[in-house]
C-alpha positions as CSV (number, residue, x, y, z in Angstrom):
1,X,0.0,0.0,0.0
2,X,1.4,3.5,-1.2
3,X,0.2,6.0,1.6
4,X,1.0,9.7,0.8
5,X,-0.1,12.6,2.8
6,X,-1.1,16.5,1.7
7,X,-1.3,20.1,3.3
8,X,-4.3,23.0,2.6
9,X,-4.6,25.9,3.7
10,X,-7.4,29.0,3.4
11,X,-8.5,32.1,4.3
12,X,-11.2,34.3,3.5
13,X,-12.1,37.5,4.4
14,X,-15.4,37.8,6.9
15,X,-17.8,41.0,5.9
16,X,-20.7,42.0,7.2
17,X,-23.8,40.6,5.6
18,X,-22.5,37.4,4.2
19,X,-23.3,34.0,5.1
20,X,-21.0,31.8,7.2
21,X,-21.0,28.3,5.7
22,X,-18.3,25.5,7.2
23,X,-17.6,22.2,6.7
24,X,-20.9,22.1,4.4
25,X,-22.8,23.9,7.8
26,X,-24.5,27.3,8.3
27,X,-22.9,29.0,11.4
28,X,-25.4,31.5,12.6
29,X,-23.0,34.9,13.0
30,X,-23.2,38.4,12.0
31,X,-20.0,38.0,9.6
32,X,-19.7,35.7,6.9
33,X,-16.7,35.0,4.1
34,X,-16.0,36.7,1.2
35,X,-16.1,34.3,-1.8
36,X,-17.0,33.5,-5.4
37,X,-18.0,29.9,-4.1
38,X,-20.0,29.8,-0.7
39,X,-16.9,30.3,0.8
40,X,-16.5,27.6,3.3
41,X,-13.1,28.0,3.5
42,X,-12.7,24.7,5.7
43,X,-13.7,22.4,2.8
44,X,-11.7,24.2,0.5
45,X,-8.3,23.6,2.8
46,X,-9.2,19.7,3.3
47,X,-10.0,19.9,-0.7
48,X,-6.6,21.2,-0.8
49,X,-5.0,18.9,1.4
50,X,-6.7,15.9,-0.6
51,X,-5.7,17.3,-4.1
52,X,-2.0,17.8,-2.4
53,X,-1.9,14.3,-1.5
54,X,-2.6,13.1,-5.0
55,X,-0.2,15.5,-7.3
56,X,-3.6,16.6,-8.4
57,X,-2.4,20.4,-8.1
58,X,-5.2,22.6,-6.1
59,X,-8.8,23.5,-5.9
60,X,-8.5,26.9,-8.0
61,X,-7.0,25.1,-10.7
62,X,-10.0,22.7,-10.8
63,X,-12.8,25.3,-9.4
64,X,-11.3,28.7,-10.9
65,X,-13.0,31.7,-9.0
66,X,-12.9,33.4,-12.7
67,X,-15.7,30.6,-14.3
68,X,-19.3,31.8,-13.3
69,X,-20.2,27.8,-13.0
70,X,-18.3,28.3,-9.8
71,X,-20.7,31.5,-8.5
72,X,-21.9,30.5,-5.2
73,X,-21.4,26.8,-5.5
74,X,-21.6,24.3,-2.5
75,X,-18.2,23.7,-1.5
76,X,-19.3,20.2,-0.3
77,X,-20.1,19.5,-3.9
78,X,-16.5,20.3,-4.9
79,X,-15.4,18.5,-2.4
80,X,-17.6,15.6,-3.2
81,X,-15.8,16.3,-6.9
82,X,-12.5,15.6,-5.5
83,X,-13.0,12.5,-3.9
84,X,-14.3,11.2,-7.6
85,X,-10.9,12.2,-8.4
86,X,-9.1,10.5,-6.2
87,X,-11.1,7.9,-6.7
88,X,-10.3,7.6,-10.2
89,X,-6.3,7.8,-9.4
90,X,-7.2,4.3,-7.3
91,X,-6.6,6.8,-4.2
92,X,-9.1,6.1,-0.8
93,X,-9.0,8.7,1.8
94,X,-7.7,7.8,5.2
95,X,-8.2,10.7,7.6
96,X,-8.6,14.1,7.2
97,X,-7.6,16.5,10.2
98,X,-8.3,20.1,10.1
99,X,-7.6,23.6,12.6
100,X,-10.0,26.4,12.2
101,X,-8.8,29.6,13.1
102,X,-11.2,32.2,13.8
103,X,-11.4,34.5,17.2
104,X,-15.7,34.3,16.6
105,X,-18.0,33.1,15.8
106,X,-17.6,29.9,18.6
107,X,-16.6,26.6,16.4
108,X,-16.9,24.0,19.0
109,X,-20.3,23.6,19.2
110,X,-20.7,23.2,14.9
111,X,-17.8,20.6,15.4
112,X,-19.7,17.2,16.2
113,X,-22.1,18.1,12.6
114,X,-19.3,19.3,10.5
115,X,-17.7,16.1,11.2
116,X,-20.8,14.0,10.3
117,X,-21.3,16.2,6.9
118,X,-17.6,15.9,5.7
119,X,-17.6,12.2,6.5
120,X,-21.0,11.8,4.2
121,X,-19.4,14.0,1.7
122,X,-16.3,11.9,1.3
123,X,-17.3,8.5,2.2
124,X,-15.6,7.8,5.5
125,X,-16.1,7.2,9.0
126,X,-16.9,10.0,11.0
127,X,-14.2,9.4,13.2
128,X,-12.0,9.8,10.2
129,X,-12.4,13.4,10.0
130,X,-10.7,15.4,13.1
131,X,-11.6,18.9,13.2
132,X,-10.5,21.4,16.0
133,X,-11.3,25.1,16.5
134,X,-9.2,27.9,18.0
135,X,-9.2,31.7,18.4
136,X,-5.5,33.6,17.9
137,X,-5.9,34.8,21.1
138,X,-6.9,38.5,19.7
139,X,-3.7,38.6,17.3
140,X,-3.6,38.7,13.9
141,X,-6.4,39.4,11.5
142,X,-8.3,37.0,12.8
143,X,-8.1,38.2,15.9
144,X,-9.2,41.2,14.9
145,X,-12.3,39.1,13.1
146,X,-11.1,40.5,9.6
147,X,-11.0,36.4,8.2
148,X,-10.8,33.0,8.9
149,X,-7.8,30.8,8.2
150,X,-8.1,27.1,8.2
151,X,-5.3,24.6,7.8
152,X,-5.9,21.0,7.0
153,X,-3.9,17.3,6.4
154,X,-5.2,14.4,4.5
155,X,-3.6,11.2,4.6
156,X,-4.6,9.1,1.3
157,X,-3.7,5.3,0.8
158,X,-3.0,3.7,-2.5
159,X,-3.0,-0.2,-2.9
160,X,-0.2,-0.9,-5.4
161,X,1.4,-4.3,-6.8
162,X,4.7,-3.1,-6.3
């Protein structure tokens, strides 16, 4: 088995008046991202991650913000898109783990049905998907609730012949 693990990472801006959508799950908060997609930027670091793994480059080379079939699209269906690409390289996905960074809205609470949609999404167990939430302690632009930074790993697993 050829096991090969990948890094993503992604920020979006927060804005008044937007909607707050992560890991496929509307937050209820006064700020949401900035985005061409729906801009849950926690899918599109674990898409990254995934894509990493694989060689498969990253998600704005397959979802460009610059083609209007991307306009507010459900980032779980992108993801959902990558896994068919893995799938398709032979790859499976072994576990996904993933750090929100955000000083507000509160994450933890979201965490348990994040975890449950991202697991649907890419076809593993729930307890495949580790996601963790933390504030920067009132540094940093997200500490200053400006954006939202998310970094992810994903470990994938090849079986080979070799």
């Amino acid at each position: 088995m050829k096991i090969r693990v990948g890094f993503g990472y992604d920020v979006h801006a927060l804005a008044e008046g937007e909607s707050l959508v992560l890991g496929g799950v509307d937050i209820d908060h006064s700020k949401g991202t900035v985005a061409h997609s729906d801009g849950d930027v926690l899918i599109h670091a674990i898409c990254d991650a995934l894509l990493g793994a694989a060689a498969l480059r990253d998600i704005g080379f397959h979802f460009p913000d610059t083609d209007p079939e991307y306009k507010g699209a459900d980032s779980c269906l992108l993801l959902s898109r990558v896994v068919e690409l893995l799938t398709e390289k032979g790859f499976s996905i072994g576990n996904v783990d993933a750090t929100i960074a955000a000083q507000k809205p509160k994450i933890n609470p979201y965490i348990p049905e994040m975890q449950r949609q991202l697991a649907d999404v890419m076809g593993v167990p729930a307890g495949d998907v580790s996601l963790k939430a933390s504030t920067t302690e009132k540094l940093g632009f997200e500490g200053r609730e400006e954006g939202m930074t998310v970094y992810a790993v994903a470990l994938i697993e090849k079986m080979t012949n070799e």
